[in-house]
C-alpha positions in Angstrom: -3.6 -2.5 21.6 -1.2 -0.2 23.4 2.7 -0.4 21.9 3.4 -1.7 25.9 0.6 -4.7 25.6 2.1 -5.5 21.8 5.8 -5.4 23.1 4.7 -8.2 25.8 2.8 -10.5 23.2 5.8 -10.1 21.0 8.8 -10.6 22.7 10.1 -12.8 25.2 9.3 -11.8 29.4 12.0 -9.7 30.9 14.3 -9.0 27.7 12.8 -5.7 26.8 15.5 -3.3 26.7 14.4 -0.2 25.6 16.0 2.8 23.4 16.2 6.0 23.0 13.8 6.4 26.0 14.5 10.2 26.4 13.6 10.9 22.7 10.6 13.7 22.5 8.4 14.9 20.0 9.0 18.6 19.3 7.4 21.5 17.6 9.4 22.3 14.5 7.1 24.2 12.8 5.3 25.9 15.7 2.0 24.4 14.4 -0.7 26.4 15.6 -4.3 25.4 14.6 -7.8 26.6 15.9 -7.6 23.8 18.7 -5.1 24.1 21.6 -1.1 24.4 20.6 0.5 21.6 19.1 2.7 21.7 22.3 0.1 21.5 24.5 -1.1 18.2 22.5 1.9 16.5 22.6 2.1 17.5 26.6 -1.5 16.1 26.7 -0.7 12.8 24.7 2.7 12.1 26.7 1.0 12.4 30.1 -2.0 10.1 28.9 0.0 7.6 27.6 2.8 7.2 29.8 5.0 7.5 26.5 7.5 10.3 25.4 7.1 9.8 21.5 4.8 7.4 19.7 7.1 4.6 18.7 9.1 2.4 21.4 12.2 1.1 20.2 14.5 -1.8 21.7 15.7 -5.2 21.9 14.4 -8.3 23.2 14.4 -11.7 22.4 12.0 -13.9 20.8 12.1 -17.3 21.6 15.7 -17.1 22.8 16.9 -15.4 19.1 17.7 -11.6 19.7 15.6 -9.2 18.0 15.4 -5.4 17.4 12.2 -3.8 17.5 10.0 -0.5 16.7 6.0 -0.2 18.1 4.1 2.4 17.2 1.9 3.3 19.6 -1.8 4.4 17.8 -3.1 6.0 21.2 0.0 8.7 21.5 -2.0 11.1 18.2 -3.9 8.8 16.8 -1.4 8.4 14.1 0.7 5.9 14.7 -0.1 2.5 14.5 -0.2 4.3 11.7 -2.2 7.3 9.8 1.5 8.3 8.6 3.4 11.1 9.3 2.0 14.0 11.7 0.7 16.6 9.4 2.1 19.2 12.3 5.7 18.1 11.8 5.8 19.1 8.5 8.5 17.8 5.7 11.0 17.2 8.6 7.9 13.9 9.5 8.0 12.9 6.3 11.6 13.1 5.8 12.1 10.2 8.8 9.8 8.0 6.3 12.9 8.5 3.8 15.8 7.7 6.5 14.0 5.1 7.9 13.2 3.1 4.4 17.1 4.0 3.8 18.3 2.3 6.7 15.9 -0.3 6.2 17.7 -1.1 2.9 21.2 -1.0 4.5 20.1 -3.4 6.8 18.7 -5.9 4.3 21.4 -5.1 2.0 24.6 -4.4 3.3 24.0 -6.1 6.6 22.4 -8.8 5.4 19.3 -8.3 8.3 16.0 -9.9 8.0 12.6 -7.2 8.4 10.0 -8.7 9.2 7.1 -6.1 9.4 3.6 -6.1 11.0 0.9 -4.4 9.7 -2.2 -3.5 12.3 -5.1 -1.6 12.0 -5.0 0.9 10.5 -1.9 1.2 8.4 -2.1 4.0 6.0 -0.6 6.8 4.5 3.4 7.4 4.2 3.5 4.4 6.4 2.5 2.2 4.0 4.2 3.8 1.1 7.2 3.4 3.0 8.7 0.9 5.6 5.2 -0.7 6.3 5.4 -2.7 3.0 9.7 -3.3 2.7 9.7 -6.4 5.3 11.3 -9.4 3.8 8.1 -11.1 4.9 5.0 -8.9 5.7 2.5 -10.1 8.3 -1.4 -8.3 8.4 -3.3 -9.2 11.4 -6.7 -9.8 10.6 -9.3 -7.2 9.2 -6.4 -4.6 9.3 -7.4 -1.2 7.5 -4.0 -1.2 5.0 -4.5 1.8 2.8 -2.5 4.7 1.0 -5.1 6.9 1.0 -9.0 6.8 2.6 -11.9 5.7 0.9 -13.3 8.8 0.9 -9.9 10.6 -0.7 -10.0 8.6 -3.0 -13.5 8.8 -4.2 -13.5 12.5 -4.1 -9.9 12.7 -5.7 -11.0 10.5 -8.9 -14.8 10.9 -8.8 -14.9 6.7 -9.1 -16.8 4.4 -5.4 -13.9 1.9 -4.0 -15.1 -1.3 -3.8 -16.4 -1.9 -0.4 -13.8 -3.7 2.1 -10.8 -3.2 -0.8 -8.6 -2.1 2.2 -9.1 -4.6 4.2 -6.2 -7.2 4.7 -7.7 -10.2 3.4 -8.8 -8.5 0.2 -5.3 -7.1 -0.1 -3.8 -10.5 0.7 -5.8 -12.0 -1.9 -4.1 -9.0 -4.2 -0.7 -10.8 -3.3 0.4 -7.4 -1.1 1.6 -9.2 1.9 2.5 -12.5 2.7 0.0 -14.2 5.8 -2.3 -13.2 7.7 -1.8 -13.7 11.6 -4.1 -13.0 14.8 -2.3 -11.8 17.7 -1.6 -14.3 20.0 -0.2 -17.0 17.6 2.2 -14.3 16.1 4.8 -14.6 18.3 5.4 -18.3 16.9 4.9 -17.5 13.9 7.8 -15.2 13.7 9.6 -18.3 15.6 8.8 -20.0 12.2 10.0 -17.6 9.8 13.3 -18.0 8.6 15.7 -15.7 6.6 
């Protein structure tokens, strides 16, 4: 599901007001690898997609109630809805992980703000050991790949199998990881429901 398609399921027609729009994705480390330019990717994705960076931020309303959201978009790298941070960006990637998780808690905190976050397939990597898994409630849709790391990292990095479908939402919400599991089109009242 493109971020576009998941920002008209989740928000109210005609309230999207979108930020940061001229934000781009840049080259800090002049990644170079044996495939074309890292530029030349993000050109590539930016062009397919329509999209500048991989996340769309705004406000909207939902049901009436103003809201403030972030989309990532998994079809701008293939990273993002998410695999984590993008390998080519370097500590600087992971380093957003950090601010965002910090402003996250100054939100909840200091502001007193309610996160709710939505976790679709797949949601792995920094993302998940980050601000994918801080909500004050945390939704899976169903079947959603949730993992830190791959099966296959896994089983080579400690030599031991991983139970089969062990990263699979309803496994994990059986675990207690996350609070329901929603299919798409009902979420949007669902998050009507949930209160602070």
């Amino acid at each position: 599901m493109s971020s576009f398609d998941r920002i008209e399921l989740s928000i109210d027609p005609g309230t999207w007001d979108p930020m940061n729009e001229d934000m781009v994705s840049l080259d800090p480390i002049e990644f170079h690898s044996e495939e074309e330019p890292y530029k030349n990717r993000i050109d590539s994705y930016q062009k397919n997609t329509g999209l500048t960076e991989a996340v769309q931020t705004g406000t909207g309303q939902l049901n009436g109630i103003p809201v403030a959201i972030g989309v990532m978009d998994f079809q701008f790298m293939g990273v993002c809805a998410s695999g984590g941070a993008r390998m080519q960006e370097g500590s600087l990637s992971l380093m957003q992980m950090a601010k965002i998780s910090s402003a996250l808690y100054d939100y909840q905190s200091n502001k007193k703000l309610f996160y709710v976050s939505i976790l679709t397939s797949p949601t792995t990597g920094g993302v998940t050991a980050s601000f994918g898994m801080l909500g004050d409630i945390i939704i899976a849709e169903p079947n959603a790949y949730i993992a830190f790391a791959g099966k296959r990292v896994i089983e080579q990095t400690l030599n031991k199998t991983v139970p089969e479908d062990s990263q699979v939402a309803e496994y994990l919400f059986h675990k207690g990881l996350f609070d329901p599991i929603v299919p798409r089109n009902p979420l949007k009242g669902v998050l009507d429901q949930v209160e602070p």
